[in-house]
C-alpha positions as a printed Julia matrix, in Angstrom:
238×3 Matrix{Float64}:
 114.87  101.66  116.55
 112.94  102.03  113.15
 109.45  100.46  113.37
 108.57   99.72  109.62
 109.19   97.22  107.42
 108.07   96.01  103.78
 106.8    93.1   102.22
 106.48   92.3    98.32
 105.18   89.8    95.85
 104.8    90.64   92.47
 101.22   90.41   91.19
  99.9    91.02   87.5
  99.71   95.57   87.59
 102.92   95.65   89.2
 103.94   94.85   92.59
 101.26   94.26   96.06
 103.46   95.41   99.0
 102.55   96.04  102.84
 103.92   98.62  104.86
 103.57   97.25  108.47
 103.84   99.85  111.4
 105.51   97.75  114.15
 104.89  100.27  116.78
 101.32  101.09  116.04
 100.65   97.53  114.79
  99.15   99.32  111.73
  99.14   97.61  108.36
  98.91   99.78  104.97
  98.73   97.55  101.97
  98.61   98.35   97.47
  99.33   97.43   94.37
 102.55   99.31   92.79
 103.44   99.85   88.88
 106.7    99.27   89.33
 110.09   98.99   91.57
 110.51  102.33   91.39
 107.11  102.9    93.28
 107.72   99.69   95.94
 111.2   101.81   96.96
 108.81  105.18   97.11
 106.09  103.73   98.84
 108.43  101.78  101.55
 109.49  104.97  102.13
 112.01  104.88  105.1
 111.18  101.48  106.11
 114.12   99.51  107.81
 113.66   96.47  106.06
 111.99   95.74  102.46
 111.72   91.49  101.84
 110.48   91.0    98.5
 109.88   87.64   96.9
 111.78   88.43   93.52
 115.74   86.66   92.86
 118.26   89.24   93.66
 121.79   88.21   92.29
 122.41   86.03   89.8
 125.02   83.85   88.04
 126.5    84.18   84.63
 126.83   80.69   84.57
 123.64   77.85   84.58
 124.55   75.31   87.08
 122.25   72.22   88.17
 119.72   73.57   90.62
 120.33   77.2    90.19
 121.88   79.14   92.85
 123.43   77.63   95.73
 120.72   79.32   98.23
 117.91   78.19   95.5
 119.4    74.79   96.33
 119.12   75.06  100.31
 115.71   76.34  100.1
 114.28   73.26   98.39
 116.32   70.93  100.9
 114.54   72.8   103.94
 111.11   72.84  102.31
 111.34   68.61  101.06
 109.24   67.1   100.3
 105.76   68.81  100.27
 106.56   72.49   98.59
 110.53   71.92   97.56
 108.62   72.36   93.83
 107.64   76.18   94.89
 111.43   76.79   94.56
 112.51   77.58   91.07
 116.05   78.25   89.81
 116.77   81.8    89.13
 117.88   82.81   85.85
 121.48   83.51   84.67
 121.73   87.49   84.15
 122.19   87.38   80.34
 118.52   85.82   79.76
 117.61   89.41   81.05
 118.08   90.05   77.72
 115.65   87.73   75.97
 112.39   89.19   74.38
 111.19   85.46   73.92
 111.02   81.95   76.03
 112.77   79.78   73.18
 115.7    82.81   72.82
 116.02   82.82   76.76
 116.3    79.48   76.69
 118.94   79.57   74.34
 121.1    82.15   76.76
 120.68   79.87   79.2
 121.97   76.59   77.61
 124.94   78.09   75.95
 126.02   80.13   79.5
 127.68   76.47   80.71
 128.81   73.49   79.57
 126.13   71.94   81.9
 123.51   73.21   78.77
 120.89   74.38   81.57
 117.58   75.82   80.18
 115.16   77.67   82.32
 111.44   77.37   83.11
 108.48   78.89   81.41
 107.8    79.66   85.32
 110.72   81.67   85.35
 110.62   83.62   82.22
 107.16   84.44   83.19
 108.6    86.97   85.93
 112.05   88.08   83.84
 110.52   90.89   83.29
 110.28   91.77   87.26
 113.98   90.03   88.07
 115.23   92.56   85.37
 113.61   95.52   86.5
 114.92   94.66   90.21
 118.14   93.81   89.01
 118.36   96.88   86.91
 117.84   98.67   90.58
 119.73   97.23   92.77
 123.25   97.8    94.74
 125.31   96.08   97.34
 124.32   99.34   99.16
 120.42   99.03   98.52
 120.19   95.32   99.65
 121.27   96.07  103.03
 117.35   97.17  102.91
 115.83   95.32  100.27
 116.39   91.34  100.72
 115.14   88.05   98.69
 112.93   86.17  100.52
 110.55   83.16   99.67
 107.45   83.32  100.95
 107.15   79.45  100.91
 110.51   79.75  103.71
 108.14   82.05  105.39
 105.42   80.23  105.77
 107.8    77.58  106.93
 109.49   79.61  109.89
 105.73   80.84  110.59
 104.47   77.18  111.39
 107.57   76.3   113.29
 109.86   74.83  110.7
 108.25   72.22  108.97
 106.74   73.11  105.14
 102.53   73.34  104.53
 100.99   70.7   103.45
  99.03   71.9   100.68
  99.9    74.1    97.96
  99.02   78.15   98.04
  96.2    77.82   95.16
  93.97   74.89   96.76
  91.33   75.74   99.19
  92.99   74.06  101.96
  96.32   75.75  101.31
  95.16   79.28  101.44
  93.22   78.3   104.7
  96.7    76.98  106.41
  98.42   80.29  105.55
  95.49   82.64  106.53
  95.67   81.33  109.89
  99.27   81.27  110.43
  99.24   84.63  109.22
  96.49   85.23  111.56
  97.78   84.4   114.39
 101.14   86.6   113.27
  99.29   89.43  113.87
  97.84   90.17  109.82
  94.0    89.84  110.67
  93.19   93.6   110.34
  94.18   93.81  106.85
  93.46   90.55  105.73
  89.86   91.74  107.03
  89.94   94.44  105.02
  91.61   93.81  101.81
  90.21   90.31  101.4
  86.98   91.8   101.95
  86.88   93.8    98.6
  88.24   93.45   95.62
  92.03   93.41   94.84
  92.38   95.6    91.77
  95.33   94.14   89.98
  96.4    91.17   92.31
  94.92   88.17   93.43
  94.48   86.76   97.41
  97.68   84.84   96.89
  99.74   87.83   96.11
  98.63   89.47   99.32
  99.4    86.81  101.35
 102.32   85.98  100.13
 103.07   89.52  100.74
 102.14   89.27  104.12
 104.41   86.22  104.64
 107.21   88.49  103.18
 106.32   91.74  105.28
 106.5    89.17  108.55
 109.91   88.1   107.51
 111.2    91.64  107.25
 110.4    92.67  111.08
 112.76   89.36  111.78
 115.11   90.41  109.72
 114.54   93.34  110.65
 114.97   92.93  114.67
 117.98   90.19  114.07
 115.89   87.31  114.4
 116.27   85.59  110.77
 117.52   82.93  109.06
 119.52   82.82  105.82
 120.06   80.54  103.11
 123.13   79.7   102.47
 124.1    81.37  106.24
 127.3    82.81  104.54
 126.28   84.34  100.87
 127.65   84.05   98.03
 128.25   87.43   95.52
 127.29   87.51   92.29
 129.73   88.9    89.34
 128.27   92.73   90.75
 128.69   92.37   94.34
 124.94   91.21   95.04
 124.54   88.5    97.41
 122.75   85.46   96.47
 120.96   84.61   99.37
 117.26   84.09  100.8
 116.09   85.14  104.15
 113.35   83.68  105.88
């Protein structure tokens, strides 16, 4: 029975991921330059959740993916927004928002564009996507951690959104009570080089869904995936 899992969230030097000891109850938490270094510092972890898209269409289609869909259904009304619509894989190759845009449109006959929001992190879906394997994401899954949060306060969204002052104080204590107070202690206690509060707890979130996907205890949106054109599933756990 392996004993560690992963959690990711992409932050603004890299990647903040925690490495969480189930056995021990031991937490180990840092920023990473790249995927490369997430996969190197999980190490043999069981279970890696990171809060990136992992599949992808070739074709735009209202609402994005069909599990990008089913994630803002479960989290209506209050955080459905938090759920953008992945990208279709040839805007991997834009260098600018107006020529990703472009990809996107003229993928479909639906003439779907994409949001500034998500060609803010098409640099990390790439360099994921670049990385991964049917074989690798038997370890590494999508997750959200807005789905998280929701399976961590017993299936109903937060109220408030991650950047107010009363939405970080909802997820601090559900994480909490999850078990995260040692290193939220200690790494919200000094200074983050290279990532901000939310990126560790939204890594946290993500690391908490890992041990239940982990130990057979999570959900997944859609329940049955769906494959991209390379075999990848398109599917978010939670």
């Amino acid at each position: 029975m392996t004993t560690t899992v992963a959690g990711v969230d992409g932050c603004r030097a890299g990647w903040y991921a925690v490495l969480w000891d189930t056995e021990t109850n031991r937490f180990t938490g840092g920023v990473q330059a790249d995927f490369t270094g997430v996969l190197d510092f999980s190490g043999q972890a069981a279970l890696v959740a990171v809060d990136i898209p992992i599949g992808l269409l070739d074709h735009a289609l209202p609402g994005g993916r069909t599990c990008d869909v089913y994630a803002r259904k479960l989290l209506h009304p209050n955080r459905m927004s938090s759920v953008f619509s992945a990208p279709v894989r040839k805007t991997l190759e834009a260098e600018t928002y107006p020529e990703a845009l472009a990809l996107s449109r003229d993928s479909s006959h639906y003439g779907r564009g994409l949001s500034k929001q998500c060609f803010g992190i098409l640099p990390k879906i790439r360099e994921v996507d670049a990385l991964m394997s049917p074989g690798l994401q038997r370890r590494v899954r999508e997750v959200h951690p807005e789905l998280s949060f929701f399976a961590l306060n017993g299936d109903f969204p937060l109220r408030h959104a991650k950047r107010t002052q009363e939405g970080r104080a909802e997820r601090l204590d559900l994480l909490v009570r999850a078990g995260f107070a040692p290193l939220l202690a200690q790494a919200l206690g000094t200074r983050l080089a290279g990532a901000e509060p939310d990126d560790l707890l939204d890594a946290c979130a993500a690391c908490w869904s890992a041990r239940r996907i982990a130990e057979g205890g999570a959900a997944a949106l859609p329940p049955e995936p769906h494959r991209d054109s390379r075999g990848l599933c398109m599917q978010i756990w939670y």
